[in-house]
PyMOL Python script that loads the backbone (N, CA, C, O; Angstrom):
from pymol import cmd

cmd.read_pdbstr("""\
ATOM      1  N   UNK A   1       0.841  -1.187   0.000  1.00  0.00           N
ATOM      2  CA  UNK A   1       0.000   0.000   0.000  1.00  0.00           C
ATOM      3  C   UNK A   1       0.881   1.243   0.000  1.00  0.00           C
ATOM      4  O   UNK A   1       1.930   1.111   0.630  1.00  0.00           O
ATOM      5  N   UNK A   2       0.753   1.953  -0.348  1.00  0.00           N
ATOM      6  CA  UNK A   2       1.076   3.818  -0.199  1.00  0.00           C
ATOM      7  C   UNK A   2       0.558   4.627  -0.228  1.00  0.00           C
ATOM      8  O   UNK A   2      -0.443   4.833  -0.914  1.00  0.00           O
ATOM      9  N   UNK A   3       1.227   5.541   0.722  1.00  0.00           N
ATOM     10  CA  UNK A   3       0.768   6.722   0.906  1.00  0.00           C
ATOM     11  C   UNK A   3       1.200   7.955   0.962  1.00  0.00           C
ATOM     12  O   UNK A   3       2.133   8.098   0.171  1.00  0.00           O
ATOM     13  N   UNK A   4       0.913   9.047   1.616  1.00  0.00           N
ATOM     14  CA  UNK A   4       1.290  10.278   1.874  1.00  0.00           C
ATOM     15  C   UNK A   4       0.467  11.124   2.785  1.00  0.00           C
ATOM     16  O   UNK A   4      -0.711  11.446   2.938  1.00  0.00           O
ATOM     17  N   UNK A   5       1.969  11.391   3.470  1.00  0.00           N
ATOM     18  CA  UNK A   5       1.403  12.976   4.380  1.00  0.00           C
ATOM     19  C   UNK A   5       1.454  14.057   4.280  1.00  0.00           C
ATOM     20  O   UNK A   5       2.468  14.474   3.722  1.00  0.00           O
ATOM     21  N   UNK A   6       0.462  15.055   4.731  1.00  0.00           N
ATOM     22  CA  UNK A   6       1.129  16.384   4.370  1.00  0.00           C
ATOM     23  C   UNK A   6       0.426  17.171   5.638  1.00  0.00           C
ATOM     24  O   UNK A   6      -0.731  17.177   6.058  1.00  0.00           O
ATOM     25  N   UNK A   7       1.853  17.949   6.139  1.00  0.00           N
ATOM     26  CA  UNK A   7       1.669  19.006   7.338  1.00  0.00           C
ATOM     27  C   UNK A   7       1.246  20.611   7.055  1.00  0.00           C
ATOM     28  O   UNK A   7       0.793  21.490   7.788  1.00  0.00           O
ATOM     29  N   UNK A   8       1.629  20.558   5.576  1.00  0.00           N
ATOM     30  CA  UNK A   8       1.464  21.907   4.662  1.00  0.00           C
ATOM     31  C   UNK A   8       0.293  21.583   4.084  1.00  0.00           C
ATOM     32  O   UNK A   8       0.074  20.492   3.557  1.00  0.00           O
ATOM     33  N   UNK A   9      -0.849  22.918   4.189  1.00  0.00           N
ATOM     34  CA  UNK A   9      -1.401  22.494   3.130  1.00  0.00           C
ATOM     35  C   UNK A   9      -1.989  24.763   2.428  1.00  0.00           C
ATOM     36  O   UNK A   9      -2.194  25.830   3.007  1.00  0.00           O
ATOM     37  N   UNK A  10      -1.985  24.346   1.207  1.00  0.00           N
ATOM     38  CA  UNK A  10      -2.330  25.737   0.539  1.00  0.00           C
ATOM     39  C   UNK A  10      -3.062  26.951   1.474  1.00  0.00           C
ATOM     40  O   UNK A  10      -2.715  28.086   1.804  1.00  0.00           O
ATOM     41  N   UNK A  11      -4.406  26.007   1.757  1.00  0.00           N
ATOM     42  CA  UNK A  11      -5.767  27.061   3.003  1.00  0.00           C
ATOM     43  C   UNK A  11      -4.884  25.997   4.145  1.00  0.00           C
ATOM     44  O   UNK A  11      -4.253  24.986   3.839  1.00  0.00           O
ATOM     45  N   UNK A  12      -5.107  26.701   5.806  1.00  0.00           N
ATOM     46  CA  UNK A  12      -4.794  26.087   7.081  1.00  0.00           C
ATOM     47  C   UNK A  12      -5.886  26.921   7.681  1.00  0.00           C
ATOM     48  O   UNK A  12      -6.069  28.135   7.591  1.00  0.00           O
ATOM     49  N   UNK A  13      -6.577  25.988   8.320  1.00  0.00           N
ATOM     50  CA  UNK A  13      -6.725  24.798   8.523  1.00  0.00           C
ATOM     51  C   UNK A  13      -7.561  24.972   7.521  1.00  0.00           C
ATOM     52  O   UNK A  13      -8.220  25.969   7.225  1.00  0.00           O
ATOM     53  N   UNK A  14      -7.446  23.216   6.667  1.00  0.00           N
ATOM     54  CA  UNK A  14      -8.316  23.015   5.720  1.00  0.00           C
ATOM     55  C   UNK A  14      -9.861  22.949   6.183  1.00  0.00           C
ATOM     56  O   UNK A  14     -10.240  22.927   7.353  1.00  0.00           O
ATOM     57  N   UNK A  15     -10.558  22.924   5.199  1.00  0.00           N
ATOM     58  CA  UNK A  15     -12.021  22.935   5.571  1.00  0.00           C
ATOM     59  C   UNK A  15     -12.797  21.584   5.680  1.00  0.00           C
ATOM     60  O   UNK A  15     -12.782  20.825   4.711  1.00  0.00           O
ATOM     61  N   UNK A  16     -13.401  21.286   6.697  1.00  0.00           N
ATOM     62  CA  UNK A  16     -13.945  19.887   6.700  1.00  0.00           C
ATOM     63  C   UNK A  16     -14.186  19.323   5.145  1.00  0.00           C
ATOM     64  O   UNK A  16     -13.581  18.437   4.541  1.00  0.00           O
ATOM     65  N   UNK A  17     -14.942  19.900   4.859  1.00  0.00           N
ATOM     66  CA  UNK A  17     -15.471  19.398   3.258  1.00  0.00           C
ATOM     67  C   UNK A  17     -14.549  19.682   1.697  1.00  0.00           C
ATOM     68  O   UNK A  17     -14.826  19.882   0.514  1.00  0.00           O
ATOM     69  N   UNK A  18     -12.788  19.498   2.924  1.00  0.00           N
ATOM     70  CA  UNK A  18     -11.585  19.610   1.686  1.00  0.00           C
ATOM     71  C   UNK A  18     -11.462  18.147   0.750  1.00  0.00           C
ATOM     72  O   UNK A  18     -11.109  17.172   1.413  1.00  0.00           O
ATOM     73  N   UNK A  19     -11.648  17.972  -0.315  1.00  0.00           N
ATOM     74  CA  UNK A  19     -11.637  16.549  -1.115  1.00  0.00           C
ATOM     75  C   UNK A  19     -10.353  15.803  -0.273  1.00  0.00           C
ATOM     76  O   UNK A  19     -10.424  14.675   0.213  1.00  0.00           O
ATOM     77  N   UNK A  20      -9.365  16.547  -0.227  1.00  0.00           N
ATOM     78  CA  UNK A  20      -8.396  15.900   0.298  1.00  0.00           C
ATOM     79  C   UNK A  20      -8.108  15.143   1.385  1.00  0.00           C
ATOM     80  O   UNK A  20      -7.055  14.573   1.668  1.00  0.00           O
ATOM     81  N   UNK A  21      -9.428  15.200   2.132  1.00  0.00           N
ATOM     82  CA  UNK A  21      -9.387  14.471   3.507  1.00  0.00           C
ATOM     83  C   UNK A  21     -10.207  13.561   3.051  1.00  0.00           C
ATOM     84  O   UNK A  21     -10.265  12.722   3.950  1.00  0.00           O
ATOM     85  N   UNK A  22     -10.995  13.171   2.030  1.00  0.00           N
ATOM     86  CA  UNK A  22     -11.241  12.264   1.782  1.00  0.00           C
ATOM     87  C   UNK A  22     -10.644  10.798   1.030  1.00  0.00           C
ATOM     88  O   UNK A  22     -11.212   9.821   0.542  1.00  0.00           O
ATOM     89  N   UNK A  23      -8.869  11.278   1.250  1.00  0.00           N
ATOM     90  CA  UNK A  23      -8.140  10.316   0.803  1.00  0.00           C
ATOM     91  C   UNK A  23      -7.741   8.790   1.707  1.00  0.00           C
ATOM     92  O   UNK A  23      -6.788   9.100   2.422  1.00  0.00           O
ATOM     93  N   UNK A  24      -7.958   7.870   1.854  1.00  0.00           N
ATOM     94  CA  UNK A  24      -7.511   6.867   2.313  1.00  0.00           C
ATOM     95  C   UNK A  24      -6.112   6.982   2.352  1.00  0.00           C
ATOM     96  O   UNK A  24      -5.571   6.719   3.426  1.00  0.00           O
ATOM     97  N   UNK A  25      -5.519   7.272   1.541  1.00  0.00           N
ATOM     98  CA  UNK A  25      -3.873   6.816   2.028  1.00  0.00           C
ATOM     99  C   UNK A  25      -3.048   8.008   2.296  1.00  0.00           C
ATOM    100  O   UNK A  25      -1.822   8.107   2.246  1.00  0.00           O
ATOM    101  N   UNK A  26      -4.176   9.133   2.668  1.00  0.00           N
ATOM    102  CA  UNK A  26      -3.409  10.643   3.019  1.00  0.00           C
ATOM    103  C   UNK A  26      -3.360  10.596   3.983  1.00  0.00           C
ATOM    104  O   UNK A  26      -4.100   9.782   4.536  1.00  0.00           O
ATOM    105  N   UNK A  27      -2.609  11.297   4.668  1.00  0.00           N
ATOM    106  CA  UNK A  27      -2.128  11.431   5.968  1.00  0.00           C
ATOM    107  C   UNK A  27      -2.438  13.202   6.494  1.00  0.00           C
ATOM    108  O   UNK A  27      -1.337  13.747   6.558  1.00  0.00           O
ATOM    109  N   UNK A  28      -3.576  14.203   6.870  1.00  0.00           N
ATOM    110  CA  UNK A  28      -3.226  15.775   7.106  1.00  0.00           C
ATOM    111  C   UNK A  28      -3.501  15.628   8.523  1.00  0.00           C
ATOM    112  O   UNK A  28      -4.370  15.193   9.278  1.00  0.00           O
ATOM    113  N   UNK A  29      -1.715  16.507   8.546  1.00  0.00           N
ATOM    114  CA  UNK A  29      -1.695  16.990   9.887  1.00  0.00           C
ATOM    115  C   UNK A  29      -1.939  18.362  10.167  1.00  0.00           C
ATOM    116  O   UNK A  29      -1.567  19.083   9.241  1.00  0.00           O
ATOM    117  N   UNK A  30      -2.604  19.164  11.449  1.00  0.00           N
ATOM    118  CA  UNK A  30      -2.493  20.001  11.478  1.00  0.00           C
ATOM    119  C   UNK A  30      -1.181  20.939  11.168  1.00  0.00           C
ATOM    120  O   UNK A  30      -1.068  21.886  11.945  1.00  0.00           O
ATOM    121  N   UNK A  31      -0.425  20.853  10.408  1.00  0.00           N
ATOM    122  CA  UNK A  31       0.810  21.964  10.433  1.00  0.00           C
ATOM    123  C   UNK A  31       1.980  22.081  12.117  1.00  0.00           C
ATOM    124  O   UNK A  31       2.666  22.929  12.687  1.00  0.00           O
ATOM    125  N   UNK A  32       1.589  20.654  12.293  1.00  0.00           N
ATOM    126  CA  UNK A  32       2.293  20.436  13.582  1.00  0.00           C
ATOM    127  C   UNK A  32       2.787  19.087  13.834  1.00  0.00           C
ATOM    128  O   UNK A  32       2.955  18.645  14.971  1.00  0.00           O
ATOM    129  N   UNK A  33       3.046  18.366  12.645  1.00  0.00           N
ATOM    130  CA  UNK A  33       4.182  17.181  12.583  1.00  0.00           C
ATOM    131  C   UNK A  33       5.299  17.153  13.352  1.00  0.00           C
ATOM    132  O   UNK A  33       5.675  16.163  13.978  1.00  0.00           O
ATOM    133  N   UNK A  34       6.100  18.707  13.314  1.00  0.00           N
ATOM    134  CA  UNK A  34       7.121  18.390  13.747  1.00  0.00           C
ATOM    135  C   UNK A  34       7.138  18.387  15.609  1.00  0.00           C
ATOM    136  O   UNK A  34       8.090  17.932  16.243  1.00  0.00           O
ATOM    137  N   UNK A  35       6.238  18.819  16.078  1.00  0.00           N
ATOM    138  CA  UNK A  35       6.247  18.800  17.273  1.00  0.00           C
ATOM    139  C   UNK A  35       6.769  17.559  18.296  1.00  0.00           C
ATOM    140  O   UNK A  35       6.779  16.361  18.015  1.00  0.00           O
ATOM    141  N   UNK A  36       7.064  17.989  19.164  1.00  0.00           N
ATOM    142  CA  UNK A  36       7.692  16.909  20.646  1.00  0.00           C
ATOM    143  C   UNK A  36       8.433  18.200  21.301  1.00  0.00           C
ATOM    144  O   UNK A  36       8.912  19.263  20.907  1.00  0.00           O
ATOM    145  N   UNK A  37       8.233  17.413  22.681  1.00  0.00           N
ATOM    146  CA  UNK A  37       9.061  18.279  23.871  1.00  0.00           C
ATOM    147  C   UNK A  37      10.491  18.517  23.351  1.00  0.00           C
ATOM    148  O   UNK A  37      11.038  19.600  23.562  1.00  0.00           O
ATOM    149  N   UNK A  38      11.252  17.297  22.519  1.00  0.00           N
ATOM    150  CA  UNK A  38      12.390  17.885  22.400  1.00  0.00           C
ATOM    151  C   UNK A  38      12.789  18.931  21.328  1.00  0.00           C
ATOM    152  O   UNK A  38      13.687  19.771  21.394  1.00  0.00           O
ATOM    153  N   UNK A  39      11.397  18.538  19.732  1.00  0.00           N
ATOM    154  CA  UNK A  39      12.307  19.579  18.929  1.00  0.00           C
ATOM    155  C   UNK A  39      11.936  21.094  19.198  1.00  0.00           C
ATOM    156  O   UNK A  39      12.576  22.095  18.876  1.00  0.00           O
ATOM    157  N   UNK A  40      10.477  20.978  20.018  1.00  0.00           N
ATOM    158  CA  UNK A  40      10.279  22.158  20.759  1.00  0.00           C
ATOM    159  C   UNK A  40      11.512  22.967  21.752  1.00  0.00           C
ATOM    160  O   UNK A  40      11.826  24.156  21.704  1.00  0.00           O
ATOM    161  N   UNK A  41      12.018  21.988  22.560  1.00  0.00           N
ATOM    162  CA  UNK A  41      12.957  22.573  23.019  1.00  0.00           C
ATOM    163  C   UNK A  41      14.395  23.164  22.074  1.00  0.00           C
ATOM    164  O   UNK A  41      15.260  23.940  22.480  1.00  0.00           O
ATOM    165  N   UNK A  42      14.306  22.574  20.851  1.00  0.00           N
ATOM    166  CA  UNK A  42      15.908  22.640  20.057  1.00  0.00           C
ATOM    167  C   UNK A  42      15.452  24.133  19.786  1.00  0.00           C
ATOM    168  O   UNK A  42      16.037  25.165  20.117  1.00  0.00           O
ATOM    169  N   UNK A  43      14.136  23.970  19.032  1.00  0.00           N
ATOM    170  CA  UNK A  43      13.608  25.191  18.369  1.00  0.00           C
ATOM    171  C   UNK A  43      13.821  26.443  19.763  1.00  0.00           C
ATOM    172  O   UNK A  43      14.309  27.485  19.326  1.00  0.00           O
ATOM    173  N   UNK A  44      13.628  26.466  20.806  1.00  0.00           N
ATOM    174  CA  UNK A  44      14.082  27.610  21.821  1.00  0.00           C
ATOM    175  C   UNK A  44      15.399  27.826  22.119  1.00  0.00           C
ATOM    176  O   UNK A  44      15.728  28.916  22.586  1.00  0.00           O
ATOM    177  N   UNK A  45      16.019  27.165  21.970  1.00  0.00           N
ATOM    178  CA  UNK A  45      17.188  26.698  22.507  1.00  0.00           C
ATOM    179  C   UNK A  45      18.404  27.632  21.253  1.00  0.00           C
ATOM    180  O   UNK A  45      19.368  28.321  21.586  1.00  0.00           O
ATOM    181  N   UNK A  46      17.956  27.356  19.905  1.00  0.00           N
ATOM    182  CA  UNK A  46      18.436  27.480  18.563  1.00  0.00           C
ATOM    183  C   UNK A  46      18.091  29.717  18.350  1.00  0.00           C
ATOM    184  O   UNK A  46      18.933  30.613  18.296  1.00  0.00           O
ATOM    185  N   UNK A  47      16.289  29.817  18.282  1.00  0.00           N
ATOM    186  CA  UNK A  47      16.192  31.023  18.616  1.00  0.00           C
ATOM    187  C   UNK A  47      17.000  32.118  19.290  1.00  0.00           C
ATOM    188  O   UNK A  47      17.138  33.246  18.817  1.00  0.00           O
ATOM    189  N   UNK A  48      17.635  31.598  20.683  1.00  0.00           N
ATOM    190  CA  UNK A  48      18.607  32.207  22.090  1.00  0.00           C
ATOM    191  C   UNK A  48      19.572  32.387  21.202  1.00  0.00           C
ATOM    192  O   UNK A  48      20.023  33.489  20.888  1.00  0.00           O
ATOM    193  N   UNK A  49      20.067  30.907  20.589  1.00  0.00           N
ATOM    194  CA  UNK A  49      21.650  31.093  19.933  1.00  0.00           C
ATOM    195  C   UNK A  49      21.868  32.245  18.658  1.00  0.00           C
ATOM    196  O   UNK A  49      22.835  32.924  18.311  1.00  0.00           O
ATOM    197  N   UNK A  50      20.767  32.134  18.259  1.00  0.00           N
ATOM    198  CA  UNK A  50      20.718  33.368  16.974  1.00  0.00           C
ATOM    199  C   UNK A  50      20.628  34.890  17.431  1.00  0.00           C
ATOM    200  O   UNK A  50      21.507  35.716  17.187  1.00  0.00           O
ATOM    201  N   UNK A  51      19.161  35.217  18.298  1.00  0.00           N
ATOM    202  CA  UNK A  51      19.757  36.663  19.018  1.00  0.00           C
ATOM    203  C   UNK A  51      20.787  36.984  19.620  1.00  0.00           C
ATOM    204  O   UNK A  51      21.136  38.159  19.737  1.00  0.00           O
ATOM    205  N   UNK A  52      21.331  36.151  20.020  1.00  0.00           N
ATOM    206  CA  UNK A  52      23.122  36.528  21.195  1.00  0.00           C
ATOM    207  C   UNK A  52      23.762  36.632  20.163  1.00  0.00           C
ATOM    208  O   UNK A  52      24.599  37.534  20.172  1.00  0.00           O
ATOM    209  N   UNK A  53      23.652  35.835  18.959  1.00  0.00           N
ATOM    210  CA  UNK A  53      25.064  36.232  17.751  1.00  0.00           C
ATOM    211  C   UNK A  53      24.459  37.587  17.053  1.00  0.00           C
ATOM    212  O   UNK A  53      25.233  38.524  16.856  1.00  0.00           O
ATOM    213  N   UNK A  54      23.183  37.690  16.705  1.00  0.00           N
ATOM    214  CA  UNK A  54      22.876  39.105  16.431  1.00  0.00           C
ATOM    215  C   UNK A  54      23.214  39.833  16.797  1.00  0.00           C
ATOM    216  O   UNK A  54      23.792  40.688  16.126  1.00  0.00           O
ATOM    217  N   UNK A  55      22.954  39.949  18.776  1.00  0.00           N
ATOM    218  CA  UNK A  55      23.045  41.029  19.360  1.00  0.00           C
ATOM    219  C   UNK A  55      24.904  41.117  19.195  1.00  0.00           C
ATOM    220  O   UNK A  55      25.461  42.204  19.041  1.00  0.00           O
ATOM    221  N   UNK A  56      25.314  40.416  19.230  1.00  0.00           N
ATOM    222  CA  UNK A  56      27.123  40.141  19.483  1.00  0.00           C
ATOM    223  C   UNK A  56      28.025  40.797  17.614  1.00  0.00           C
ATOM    224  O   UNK A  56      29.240  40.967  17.516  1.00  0.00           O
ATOM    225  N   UNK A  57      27.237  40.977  16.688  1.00  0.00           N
ATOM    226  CA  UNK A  57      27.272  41.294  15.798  1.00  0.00           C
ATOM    227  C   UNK A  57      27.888  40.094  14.611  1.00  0.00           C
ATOM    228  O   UNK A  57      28.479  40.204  13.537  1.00  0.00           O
ATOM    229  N   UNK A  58      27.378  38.871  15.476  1.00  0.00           N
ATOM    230  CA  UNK A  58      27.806  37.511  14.413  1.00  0.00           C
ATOM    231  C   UNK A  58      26.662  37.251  13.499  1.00  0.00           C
ATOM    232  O   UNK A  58      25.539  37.617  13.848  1.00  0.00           O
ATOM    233  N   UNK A  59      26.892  36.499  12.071  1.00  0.00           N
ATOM    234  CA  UNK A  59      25.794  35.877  11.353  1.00  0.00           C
ATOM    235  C   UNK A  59      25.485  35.070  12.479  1.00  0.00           C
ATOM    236  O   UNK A  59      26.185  34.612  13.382  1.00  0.00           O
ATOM    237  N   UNK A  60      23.852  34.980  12.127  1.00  0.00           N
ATOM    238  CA  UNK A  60      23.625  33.795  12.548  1.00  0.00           C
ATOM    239  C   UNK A  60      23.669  32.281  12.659  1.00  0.00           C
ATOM    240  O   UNK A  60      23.217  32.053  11.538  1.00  0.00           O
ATOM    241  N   UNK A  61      23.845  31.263  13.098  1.00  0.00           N
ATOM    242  CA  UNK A  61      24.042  30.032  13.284  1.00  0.00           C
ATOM    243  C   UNK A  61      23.285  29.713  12.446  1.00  0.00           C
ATOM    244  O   UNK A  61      24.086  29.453  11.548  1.00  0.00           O
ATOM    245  N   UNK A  62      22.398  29.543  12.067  1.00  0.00           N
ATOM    246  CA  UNK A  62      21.066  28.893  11.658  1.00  0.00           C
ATOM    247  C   UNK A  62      19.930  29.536  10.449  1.00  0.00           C
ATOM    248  O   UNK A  62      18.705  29.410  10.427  1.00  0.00           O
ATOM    249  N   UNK A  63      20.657  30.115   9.673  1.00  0.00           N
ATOM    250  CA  UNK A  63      20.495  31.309   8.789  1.00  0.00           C
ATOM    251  C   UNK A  63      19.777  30.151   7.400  1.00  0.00           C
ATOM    252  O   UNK A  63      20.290  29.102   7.013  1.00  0.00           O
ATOM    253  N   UNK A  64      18.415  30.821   6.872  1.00  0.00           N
ATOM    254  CA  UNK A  64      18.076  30.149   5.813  1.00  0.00           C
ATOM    255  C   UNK A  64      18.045  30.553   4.611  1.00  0.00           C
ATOM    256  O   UNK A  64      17.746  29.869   3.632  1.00  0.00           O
ATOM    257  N   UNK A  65      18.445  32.025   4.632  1.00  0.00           N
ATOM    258  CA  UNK A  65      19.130  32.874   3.596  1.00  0.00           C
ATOM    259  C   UNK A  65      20.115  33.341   3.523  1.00  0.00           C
ATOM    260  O   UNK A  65      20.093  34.563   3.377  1.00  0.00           O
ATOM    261  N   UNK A  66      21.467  32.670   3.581  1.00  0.00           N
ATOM    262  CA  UNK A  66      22.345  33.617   3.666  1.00  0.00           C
ATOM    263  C   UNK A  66      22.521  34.806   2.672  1.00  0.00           C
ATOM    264  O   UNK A  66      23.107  35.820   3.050  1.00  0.00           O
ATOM    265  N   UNK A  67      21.899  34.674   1.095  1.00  0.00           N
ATOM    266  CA  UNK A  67      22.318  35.145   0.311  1.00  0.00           C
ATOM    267  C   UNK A  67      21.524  36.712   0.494  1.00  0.00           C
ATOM    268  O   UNK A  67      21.294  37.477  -0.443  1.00  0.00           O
ATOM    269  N   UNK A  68      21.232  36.920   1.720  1.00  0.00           N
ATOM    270  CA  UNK A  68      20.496  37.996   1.491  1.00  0.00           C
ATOM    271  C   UNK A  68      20.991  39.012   2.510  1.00  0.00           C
ATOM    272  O   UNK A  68      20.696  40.189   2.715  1.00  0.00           O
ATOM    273  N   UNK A  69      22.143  37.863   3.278  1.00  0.00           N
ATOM    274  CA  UNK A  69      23.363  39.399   4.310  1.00  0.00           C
ATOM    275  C   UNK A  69      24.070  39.912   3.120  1.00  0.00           C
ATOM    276  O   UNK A  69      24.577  40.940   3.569  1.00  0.00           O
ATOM    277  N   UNK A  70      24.345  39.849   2.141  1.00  0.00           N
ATOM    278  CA  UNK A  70      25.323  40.801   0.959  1.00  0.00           C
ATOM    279  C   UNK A  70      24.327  41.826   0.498  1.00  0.00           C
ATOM    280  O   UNK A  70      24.727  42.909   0.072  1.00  0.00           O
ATOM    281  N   UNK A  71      22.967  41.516   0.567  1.00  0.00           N
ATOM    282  CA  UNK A  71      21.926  42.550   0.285  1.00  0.00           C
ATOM    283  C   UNK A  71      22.131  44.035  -0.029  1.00  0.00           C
ATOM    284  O   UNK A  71      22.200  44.286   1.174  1.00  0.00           O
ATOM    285  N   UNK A  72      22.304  45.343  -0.642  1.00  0.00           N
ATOM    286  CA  UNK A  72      22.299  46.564   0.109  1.00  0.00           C
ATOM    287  C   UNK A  72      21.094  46.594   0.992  1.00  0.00           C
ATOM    288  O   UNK A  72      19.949  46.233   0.721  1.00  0.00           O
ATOM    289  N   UNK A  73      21.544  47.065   2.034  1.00  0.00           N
ATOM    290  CA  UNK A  73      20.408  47.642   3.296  1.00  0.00           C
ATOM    291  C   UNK A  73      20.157  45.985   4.051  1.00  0.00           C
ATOM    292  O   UNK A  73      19.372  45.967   4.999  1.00  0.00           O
ATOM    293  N   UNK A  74      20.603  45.068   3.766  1.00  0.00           N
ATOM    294  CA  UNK A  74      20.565  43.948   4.654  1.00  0.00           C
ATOM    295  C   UNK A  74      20.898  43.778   5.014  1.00  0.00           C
ATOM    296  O   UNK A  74      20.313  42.998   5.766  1.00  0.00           O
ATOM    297  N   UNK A  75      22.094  43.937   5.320  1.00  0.00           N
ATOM    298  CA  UNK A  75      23.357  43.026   6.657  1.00  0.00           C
ATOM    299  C   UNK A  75      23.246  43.477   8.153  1.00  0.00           C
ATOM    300  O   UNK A  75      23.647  43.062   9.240  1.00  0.00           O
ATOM    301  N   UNK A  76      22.531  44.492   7.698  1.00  0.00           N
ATOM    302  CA  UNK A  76      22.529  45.315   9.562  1.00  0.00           C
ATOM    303  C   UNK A  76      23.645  45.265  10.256  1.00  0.00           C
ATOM    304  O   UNK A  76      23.587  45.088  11.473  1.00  0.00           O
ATOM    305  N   UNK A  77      24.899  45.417   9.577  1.00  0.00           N
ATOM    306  CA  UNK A  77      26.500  45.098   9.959  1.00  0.00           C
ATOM    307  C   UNK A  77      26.920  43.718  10.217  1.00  0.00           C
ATOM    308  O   UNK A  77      28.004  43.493  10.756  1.00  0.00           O
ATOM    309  N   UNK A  78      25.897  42.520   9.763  1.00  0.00           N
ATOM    310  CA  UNK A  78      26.559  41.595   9.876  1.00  0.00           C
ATOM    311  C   UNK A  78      27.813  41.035   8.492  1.00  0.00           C
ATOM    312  O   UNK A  78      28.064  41.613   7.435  1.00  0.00           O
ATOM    313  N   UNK A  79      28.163  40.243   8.822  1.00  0.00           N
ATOM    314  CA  UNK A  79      29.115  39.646   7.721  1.00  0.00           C
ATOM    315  C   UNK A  79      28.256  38.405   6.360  1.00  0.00           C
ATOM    316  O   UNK A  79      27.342  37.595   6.511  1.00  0.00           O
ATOM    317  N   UNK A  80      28.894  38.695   5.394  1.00  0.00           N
ATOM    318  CA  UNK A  80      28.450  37.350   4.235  1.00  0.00           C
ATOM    319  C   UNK A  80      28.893  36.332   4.708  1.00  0.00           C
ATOM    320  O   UNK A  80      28.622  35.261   4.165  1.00  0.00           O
ATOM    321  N   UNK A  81      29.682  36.380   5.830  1.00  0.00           N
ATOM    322  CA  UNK A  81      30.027  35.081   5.791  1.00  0.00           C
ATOM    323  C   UNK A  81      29.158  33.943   6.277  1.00  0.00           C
ATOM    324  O   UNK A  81      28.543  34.071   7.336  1.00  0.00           O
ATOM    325  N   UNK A  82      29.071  32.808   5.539  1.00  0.00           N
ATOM    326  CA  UNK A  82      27.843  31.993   6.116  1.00  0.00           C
ATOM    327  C   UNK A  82      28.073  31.121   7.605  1.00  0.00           C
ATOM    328  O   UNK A  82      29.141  30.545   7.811  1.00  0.00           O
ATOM    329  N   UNK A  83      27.296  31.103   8.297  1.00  0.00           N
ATOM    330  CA  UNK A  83      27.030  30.624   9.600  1.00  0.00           C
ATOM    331  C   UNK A  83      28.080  29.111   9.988  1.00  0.00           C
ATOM    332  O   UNK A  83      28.379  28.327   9.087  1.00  0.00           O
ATOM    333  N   UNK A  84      28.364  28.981  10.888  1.00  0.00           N
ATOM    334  CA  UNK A  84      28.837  27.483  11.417  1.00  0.00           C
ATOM    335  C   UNK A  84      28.257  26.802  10.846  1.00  0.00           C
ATOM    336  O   UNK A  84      28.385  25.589  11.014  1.00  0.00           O
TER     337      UNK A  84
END
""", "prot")
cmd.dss("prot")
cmd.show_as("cartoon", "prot")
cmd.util.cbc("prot")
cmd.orient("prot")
């Protein structure tokens, strides 16, 4: 058998009467798959580490654009250089 999940979906929360929940081998999650105490905790934990290098005038650790510290008017004095 196969299937698929999806935590994303276009509208959130979908609407009861979305075709798509009428799939047998779909899987919709509320937009909260990734949840648990721990990646909840990484996710706080990760946040801290990025404002202290902000505030400290480092890129951030955990950066999902770097290409956008070379920006004009983006770097806010940080560096291109990309993160650890």
């Amino acid at each position: 058998m196969r299937g698929a999940a999806l935590d994303v979906t276009e509208t959130e929360p979908l609407p009861a009467d979305d075709p798509l929940l009428n799939i047998p081998q779909l899987t919709v999650t509320p937009h909260m798959a990734w949840y648990s105490e721990e990646s909840y905790g990484e996710l706080k934990r990760r946040t801290v580490e990025n404002a202290v290098d902000v505030a400290a005038g480092r890129t951030p650790r955990n950066i999902v654009n770097p290409e956008v510290l070379g920006a004009p008017g983006r770097n806010h004095g940080l560096t291109a250089e990309v993160a650890r």
